[in-house]
N, C-alpha and C positions, 0 to 999 in steps of 0.2 A: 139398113142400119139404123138405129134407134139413136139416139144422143143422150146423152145422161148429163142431167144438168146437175150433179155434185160435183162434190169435188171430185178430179181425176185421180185413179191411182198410183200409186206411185210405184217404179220401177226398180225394188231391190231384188231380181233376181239374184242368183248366182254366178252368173256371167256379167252381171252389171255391178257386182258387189266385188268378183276380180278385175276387170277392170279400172273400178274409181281407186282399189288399192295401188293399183301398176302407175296409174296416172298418177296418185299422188307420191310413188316412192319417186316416179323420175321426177316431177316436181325439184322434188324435198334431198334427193342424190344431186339433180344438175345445177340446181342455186348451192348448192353445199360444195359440191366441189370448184366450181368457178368461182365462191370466198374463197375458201381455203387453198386454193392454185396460186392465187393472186398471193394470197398471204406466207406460205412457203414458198412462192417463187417455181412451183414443180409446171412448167407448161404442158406434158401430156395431161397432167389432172384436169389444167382448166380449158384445153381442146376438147376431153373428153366430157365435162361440163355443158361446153357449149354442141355438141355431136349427139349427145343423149338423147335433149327432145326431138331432133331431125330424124333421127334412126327411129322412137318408138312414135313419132305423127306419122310416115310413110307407112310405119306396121301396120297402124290402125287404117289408112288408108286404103289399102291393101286389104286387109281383115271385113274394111265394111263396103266393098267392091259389089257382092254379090246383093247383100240389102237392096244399094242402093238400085243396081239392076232390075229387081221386082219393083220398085217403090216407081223407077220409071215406067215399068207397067200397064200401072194403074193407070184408069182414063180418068182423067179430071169430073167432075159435075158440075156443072152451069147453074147459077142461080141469080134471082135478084136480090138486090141488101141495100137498105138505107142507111144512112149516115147519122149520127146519133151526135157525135163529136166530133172536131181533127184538130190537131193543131201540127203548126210544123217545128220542130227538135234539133235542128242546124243544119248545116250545107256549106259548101264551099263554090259547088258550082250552078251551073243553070239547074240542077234535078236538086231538089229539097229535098230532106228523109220529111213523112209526114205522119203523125200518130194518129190513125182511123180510129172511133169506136163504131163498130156496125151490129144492126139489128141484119142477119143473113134468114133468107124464109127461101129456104129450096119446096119444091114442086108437089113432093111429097113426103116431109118429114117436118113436123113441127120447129118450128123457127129459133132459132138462138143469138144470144150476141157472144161477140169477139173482138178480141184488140189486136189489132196487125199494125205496121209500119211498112211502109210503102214508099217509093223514090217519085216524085210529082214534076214533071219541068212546070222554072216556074210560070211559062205562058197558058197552062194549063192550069194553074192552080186555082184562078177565081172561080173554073167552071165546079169546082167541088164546093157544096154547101152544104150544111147542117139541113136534115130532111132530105137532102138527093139522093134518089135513086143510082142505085148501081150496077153494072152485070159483073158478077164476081164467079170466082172458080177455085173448088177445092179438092183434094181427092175424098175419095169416099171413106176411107178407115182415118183421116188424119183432119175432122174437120175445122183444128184451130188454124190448119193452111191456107189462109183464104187469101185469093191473089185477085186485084181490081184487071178488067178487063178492059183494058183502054178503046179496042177497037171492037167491040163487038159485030156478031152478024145480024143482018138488017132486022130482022125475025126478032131477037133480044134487044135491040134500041127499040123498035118498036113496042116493046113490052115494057123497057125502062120508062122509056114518055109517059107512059097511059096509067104505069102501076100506081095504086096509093096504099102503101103498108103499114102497117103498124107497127110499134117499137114491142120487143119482148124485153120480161124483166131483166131484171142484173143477175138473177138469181139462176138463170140458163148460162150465165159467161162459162164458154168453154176454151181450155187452157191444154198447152202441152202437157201430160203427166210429169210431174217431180221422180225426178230420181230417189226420192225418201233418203229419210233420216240416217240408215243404218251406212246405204252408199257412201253419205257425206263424213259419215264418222268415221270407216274403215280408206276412205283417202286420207284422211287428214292422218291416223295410225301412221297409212303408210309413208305420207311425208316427214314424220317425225322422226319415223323408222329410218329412215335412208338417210336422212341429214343426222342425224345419231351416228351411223355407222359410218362415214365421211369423215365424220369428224370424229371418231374413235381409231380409224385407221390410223389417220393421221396425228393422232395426237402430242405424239416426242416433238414431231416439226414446230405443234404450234406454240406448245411448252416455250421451245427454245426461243422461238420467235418472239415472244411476250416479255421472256427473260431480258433479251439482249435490247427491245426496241419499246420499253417502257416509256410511256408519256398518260402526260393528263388526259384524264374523261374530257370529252365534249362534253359543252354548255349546251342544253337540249331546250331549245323555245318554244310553247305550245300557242303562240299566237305567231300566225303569217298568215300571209296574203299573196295569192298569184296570180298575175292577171296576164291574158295569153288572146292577143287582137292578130286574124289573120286576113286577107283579104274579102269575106264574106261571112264571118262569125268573131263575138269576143266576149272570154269566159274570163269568171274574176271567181277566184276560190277561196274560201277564209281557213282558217286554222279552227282546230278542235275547241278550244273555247268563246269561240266567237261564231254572232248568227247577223245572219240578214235582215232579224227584226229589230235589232238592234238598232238605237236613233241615230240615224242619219245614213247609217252604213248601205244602203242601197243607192241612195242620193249620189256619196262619194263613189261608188264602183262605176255607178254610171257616169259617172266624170271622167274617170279614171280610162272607160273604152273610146270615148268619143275626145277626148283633152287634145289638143294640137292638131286638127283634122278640119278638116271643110266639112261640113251638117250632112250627114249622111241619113238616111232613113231608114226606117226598120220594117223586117215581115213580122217578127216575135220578137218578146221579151221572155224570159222563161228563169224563175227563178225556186230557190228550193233552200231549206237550212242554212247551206254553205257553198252553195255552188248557183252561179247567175250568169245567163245565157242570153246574150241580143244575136240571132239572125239579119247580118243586115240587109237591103234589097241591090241589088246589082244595080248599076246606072243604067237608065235606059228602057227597064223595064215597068210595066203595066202592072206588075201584080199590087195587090189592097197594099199600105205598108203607110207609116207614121212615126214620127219622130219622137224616138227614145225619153230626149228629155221633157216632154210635158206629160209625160203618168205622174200621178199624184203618188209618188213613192211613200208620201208622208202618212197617207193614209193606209197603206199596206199591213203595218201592225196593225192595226186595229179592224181592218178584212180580216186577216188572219184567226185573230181573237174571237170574232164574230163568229166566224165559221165553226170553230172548235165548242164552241158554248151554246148553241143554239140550232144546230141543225142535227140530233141525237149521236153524235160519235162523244160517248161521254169518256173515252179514255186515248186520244188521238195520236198517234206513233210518228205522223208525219205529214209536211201536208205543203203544197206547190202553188206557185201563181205563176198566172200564164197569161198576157196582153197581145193581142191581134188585132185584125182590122179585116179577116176573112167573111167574117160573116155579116158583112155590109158597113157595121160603126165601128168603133172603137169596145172593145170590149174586154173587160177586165174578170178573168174566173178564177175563182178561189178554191180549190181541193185539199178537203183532209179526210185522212182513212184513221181506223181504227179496227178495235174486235167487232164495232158493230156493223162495221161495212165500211163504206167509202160514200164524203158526202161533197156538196159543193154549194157556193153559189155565185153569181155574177154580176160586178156594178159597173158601169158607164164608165167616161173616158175623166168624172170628176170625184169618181169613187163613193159613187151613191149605187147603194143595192139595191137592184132593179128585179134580181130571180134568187129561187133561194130551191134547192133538191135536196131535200133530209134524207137521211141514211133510213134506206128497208132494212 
């Protein structure tokens, strides 16, 4: 099998173009009817609301039985793949989610990289490092599958020890095919379609409804904040007009996770536009981890800025910060994408840029 480092095609058959319409009428029928149940008062509607999607996920269930049959199949292919990047993306318990980027080089087919996410316990997490080798496993027709092989057989550690690979470009990144454009239009038709005709059946009901139970619009706010701390992660979400680079606003959220609590320490900080993420480390454990409040949050605007203006993404759509303590120190990376690719770069634990990777 060859790999083709374009873009993957994308998936509007016929059979995936009925489909994304079925999924979106039920969609667009079982939110429509469990309003409008609710709002007439008619409980078979909003039974049959809530019944819709259970009836048509079993179908498809069912329907992708035999796929999934062949796909088990397949034998897997063993390869080795080095570690490009990781970071970890939250958790509740001992197993982290972890985001790989890997350079994968099987045996006999030119090498690619790929982004996976993978569950890490976290006593094992120091032994993954930026540059480590890996023995990995994909099947042969799907190879954005790539699955880390925890245990390998003695024959592949041996191989992992001794290998020294090279990184392939970004320009080989191999990805699930998209369903294309046409898929996502005729769901969305069909959601419209379905909540249209819900709400055209019933329409005398809601007439009446509206008649008899008049009251004032709601006052609609486009600034909030929600902050949501669970035993081992705590997320703080801002509202549509409001960002993270905003003065001070990172400072306060981080207040806002840690306020009323004994000094907890962190594996990650993970932050983005409107949404900000601390991983914090279990009591007890070993893995790398550091305390939330001494990042220089002050200087995060202006990483940010940096990034955007200097490293060629001259028109940047969006762009992430992410603090760890994986990769030996304290380390702060800055990512923004755009049409010209995806760039980054990385400063210390006092917000001096120490690496800098311009957009190919």
């Amino acid at each position: 099998m060859t790999i083709t480092t374009s873009a993957p095609p994308s998936r509007s058959t016929p059979v995936a173009l009925a489909r994304g319409f079925l999924t979106g009428a039920v969609i667009g029928g079982s939110l429509a009817a469990l309003v409008v149940g609710v709002v007439v008062e008619k409980v078979p509607l909003f039974i049959g609301g809530l019944g819709l999607p259970i009836v048509y996920g079993l179908l498809l269930l069912l329907a992708g039985a035999p796929r999934r049959a062949r796909e088990a199949e397949v034998v897997p292919r063993t390869a080795l793949a080095v570690i490009e990047s990781l970071r970890a993306i939250g958790g509740e318990t001992s197993d982290v989610p972890v985001r790989f980027d890997l350079t994968v080089v099987p045996d006999d087919e030119p090498a690619y990289r790929v982004g996976i996410t993978q569950d890490i316990n976290l006593v094992d997490l120091p032994d993954y490092r930026p540059r480590g080798v890996l023995v990995v496993k994909y099947p042969p027709d799907r190879p954005w599958r790539v699955t880390i092989v925890k245990r390998p057989t003695p024959e592949w550690e041996e191989r992992a020890a001794g290998a020294q690979l090279d990184s392939a470009p970004e320009s080989t990144m191999v990805t699930e095919p998209s369903e294309g454009r046409s898929t996502g239009f005729v769901r969305l038709f069909g959601l419209l379609l379905a909540a249209a005709a819900v709400v055209f059946l019933f329409r005398v009901d809601l007439f009446e409804q509206q008649d008899s139970a008049a009251s004032p619009a709601p006052t609609v706010t486009s600034t909030w904040s929600t902050t949501v701390v669970s035993s081992g992660t705590g997320t703080v979400s801002l509202g549509p007009d409001q960002s993270f680079l905003d003065d001070g606003e990172l400072r306060k959220a981080i207040n806002s996770l840690t306020e009323g609590k004994d000094p907890r320490q962190a594996i990650t900080v993970f932050a983005q536009e409107r949404v900000l993420s601390v991983v914090f480390s279990p009591s007890g454990t070993k893995a790398p981890q550091f305390d939330p409040l001494s990042l220089p949050y002050e200087r995060f605007p202006a990483l940010v800025k940096e990034a955007e203006t200097t490293l060629g993404v001259h028109s940047p759509t969006s762009w992430q910060i992410t603090a760890d303590h994986l990769a030996g120190s304290l380390t702060i990376r800055v990512g923004v994408t755009g049409p010209e690719g995806s760039a980054s770069l990385e400063a210390n634990g006092e917000g001096q840029v120490v690496r800098r990777a311009p957009a190919r």
